[in-house]
ZAMARGU-4260 file (C-alpha; in steps of 0.2 Angstrom, whole numbers, plus 5000, padded with zeros to 4 digits):
<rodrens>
0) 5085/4986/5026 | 5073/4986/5012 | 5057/4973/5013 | 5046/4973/4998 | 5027/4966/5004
5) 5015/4959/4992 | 4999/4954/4998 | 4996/4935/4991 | 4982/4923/4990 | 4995/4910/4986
10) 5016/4909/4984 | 5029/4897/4982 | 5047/4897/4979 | 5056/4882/4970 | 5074/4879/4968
15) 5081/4866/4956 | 5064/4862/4950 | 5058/4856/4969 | 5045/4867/4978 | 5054/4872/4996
20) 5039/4881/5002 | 5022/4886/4999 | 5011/4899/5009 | 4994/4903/5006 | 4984/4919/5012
25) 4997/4930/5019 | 5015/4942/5014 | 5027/4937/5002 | 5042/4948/5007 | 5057/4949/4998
30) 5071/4956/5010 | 5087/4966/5004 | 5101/4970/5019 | 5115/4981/5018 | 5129/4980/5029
35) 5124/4995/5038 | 5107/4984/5047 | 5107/4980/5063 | 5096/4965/5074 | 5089/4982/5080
40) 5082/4987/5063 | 5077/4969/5060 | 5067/4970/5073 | 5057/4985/5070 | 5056/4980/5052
45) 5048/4962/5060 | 5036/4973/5070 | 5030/4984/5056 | 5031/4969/5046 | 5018/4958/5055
50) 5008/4972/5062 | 5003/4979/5044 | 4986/4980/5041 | 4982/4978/5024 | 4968/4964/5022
55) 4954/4967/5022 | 4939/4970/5035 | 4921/4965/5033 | 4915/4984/5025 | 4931/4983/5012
60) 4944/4992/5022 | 4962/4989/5023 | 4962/4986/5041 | 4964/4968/5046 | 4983/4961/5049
65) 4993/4945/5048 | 4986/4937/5066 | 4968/4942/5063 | 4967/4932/5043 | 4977/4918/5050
70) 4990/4923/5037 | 5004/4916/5032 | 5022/4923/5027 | 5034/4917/5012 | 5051/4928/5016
75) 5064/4927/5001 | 5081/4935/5001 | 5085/4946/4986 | 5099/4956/4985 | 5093/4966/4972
80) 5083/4977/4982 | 5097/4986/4982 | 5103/4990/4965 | 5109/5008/4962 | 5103/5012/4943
85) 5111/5025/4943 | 5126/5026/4931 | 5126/5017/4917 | 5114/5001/4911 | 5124/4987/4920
90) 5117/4989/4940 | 5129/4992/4955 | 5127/4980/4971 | 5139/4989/4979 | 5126/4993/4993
95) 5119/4976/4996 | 5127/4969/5012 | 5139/4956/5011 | 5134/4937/5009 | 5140/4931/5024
100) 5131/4946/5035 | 5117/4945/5024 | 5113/4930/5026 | 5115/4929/5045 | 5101/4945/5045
105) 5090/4935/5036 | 5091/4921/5047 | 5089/4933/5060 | 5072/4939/5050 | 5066/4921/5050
110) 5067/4919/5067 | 5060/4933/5073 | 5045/4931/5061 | 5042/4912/5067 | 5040/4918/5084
115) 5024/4928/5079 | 5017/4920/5064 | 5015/4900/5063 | 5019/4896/5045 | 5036/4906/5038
120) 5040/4897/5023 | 5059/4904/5015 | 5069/4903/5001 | 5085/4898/5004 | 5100/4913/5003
125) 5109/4915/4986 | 5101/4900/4980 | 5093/4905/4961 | 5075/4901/4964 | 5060/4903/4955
130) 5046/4913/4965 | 5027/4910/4960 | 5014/4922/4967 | 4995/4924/4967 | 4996/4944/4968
135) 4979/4948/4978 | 4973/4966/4973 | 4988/4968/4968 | 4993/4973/4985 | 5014/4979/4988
140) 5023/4988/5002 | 5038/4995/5000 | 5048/4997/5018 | 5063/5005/5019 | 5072/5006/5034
145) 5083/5021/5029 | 5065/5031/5023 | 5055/5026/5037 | 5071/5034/5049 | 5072/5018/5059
150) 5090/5015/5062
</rodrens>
């Protein structure tokens, strides 16, 4: 499971030219599953997820999480995440998990996430949708499941 964080003082995602969410200070995550993730992995990824501490405190240090800026999270499924790169020009998916389980993971995700944070706006799953962000430092996380050993 791949989740990539960007810190945002601002984000929507629109699809067919209507907004379907907008979040202001908080995480936009885009999340890539393969078919190997489990709810297990989901939930520690959720946990490391919401506990990162990465706004800001009162002296300037990265030490504040989600709960203590009354952030707000954006989560957008992106398959892409997991693109092997590494034959060719022409990307291989062949990692990415399948749509069906994929998108009952993310589901999964959004769930967990709304039981700690009050306002999880989505994207929708295999939808194209055009994702606007307001980058604050810029600020991105990369959390890898696999590289982190949490399986």
């Amino acid at each position: 499971m791949r989740f990539v964080i960007q810190r945002v003082k601002e984000a929507s995602v629109t699809i067919d030219g209507i907004k379907k969410a907008e979040i202001g200070k908080g995480f936009l995550v885009l999340i890539g599953i393969a078919d190997s993730d489990t709810k297990e992995i989901a939930d520690k990824m959720v946990k490391k997820l919401t506990g990162m501490r990465i706004f800001e405190d009162e002296q300037g240090k990265t030490n504040l999480a989600l709960a203590d800026v009354d952030g707000e999270l954006l989560l957008v499924s992106q398959f892409t995440l997991y693109a092997d790169c590494k034959k060719g020009n022409r990307p291989s998916f062949i990692r990415a998990g399948k749509p069906d389980f994929a998108n009952e993971m993310y589901e999964y995700i959004i769930e967990r996430c709304k039981e700690q944070v009050e306002i999880v706006g989505t994207g929708e799953f295999g939808a194209d949708m055009k994702v606007a962000l307001l980058n604050d430092g810029p600020f991105t996380i990369i959390l890898d499941s696999d590289e982190m050993g949490i399986s």
